[in-house]
N, C-alpha and C positions, 0 to 999 in steps of 0.2 A: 482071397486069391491074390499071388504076386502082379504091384504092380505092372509088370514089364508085360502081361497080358493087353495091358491098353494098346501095345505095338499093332494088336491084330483089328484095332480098331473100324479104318477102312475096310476092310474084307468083312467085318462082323456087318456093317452098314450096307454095302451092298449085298450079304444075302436076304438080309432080311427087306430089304427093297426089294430085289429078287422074286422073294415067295408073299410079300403083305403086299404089297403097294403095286396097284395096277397098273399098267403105262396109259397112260391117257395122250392124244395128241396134242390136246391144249396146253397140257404142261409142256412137254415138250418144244412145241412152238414159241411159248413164253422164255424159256430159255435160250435157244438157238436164235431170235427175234433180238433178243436184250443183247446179246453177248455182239451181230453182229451190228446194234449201234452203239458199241461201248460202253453199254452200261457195266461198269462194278461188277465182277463175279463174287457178292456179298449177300444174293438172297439167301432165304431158309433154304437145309436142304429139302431131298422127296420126303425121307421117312419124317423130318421136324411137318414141313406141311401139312402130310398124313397126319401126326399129331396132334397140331394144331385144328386139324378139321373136326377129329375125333373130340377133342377138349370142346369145341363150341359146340358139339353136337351134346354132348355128357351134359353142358348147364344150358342147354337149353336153348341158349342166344338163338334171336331174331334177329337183331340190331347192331350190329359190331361196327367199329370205329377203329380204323388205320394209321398207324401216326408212323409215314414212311413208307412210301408205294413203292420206289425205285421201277422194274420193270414188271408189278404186277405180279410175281408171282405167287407169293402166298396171298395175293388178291383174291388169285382164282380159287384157291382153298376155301378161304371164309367164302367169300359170293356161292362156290356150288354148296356151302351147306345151309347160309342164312338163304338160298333162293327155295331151297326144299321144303323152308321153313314158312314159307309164306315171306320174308323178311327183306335184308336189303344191307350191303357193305357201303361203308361211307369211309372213303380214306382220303388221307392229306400228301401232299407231294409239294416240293418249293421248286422243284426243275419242273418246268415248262417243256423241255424235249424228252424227257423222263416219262411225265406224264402220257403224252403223244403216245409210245410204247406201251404202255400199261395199258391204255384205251385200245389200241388196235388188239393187244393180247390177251383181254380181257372179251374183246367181241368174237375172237373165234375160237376162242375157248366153249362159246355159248352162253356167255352172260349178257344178259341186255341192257344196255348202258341208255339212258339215266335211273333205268323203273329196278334194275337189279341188282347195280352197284353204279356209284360214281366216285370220279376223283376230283378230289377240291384243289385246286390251285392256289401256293402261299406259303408261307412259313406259317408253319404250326399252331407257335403263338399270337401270332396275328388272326387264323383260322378258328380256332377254340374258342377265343369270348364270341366269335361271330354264330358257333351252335350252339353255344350257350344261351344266348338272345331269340335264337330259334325256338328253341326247348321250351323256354321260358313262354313265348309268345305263342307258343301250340302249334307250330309248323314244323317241327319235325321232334319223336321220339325219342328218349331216352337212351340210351345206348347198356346194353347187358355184358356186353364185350368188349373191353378197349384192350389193342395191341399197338405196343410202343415200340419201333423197331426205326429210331432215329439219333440223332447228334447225342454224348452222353453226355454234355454239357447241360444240358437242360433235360435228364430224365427226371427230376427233382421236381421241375415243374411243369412239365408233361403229365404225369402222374395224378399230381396233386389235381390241376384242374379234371383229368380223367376221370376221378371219384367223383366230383361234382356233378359232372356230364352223367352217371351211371345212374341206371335204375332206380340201385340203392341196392336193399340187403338181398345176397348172391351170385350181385354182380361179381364179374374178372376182370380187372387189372393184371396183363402179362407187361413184364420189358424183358425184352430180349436183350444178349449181348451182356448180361450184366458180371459175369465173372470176370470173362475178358477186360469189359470196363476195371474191377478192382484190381487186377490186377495190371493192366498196362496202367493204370493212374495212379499207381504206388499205395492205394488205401492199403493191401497187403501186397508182401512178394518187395523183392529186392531194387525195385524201379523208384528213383526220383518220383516222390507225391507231386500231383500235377492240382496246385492247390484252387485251381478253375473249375474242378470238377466237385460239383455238389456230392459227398456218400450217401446215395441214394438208398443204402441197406441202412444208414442210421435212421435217416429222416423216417425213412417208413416205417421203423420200431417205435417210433417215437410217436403216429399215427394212429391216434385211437379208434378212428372210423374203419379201420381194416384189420383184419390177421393177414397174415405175409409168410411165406418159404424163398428161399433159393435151391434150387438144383442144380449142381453140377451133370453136364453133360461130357461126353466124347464122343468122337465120331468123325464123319464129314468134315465139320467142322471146327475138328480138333477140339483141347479142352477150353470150354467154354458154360454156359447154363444163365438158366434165368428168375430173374424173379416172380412169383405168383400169386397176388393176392384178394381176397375176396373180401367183398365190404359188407361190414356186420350189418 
């Protein structure tokens, strides 16, 4: 099919929102909440969320791990499906008024906050060896889901410790954003390489502990896609 189809892209996005994707008010709230204290219009959109819910429902997760709350919205995604599960969302946030948000739109979504989902306070890397120590010491579970939806500066090693933190074999390793990243950071495409930026599609071929895909996406959020990988 010619290119010049992707034009119809937005309109393809919202009917299919339209006729798949319910309206919920928590969602709703979550975004009209964010938008009016400033947070970044850079969540997922509906139909990725709805996807997103669907993929943790497909393997199973209980336990999923957030790396990147902003205003909670695709919080609320994992939380309603790991709560169905018996289970429990654990995400990381380094904004302190960020957080705030996500916590308030996360409780009237009807998630219960600490026993349903919570948000950890911190930089990432600072956070991670701290549930790793957790893990280790039998205070808190494994994680089946990790989604990385932060700085692309360090998806390299967001990642990496990610698999560590995981299950093991079946686990999912998502990063969002990752075309975008190649391409705004010159790994391909006509932009100055931005040699700060680890290529996080080498590193992870090079990753014995996992198999790995990228998909390109369109849509919403224009062309973009991510990477997906499940550890052996």
């Amino acid at each position: 099919m010619p290119i010049r189809t992707a034009a119809h892209s937005i309109e393809i996005e919202s009917y299919v929102e339209t006729h798949l994707v319910q309206q919920q008010p928590g969602l709703i709230h979550a975004r009209e909440n964010s938008l009016k204290h400033g947070i970044p219009t850079i969540a997922v959109s509906t139909v990725q969320g709805k996807f997103l819910s669907l993929l943790t429902s497909l393997s199973g997760a209980q336990n999923v791990l957030e790396i990147g709350t902003l205003g909670g919205y695709s919080s609320i995604w994992f939380a309603q499906t790991t709560k169905a599960r018996g289970g429990k969302l654990t995400s990381i946030e380094i904004d302190s008024s960020r957080r705030e948000v996500a916590l308030q739109n996360l409780q009237v979504a009807g998630i219960n906050v600490p026993t349903e989902a919570e948000i950890l306070l911190g930089a990432a890397l600072d956070v991670l060896p701290k549930l790793a120590e957790e893990i280790s010491a039998g205070t808190r579970p494994k994680f089946d889901f990790v989604f990385i939806d932060a700085d692309w500066e360090n998806q390299w090693r967001y990642f990496d410790l990610a698999v560590g933190l995981s299950k093991g074999k079946g686990s999912v390793i998502y990063v969002d954003n990752v075309v975008k990243e190649i391409l705004e950071s010159g790994i391909v495409g006509p932009e100055k390489r931005n040699e700060t930026v680890t290529p996080l599609v080498e590193k992870v071929g090079q990753d014995g502990r996992v198999e790995a895909v990228v998909m390109q996406t369109i849509g919403a959020k224009q062309h973009d896609g991510f990477l997906m990988a499940v550890v052996k």
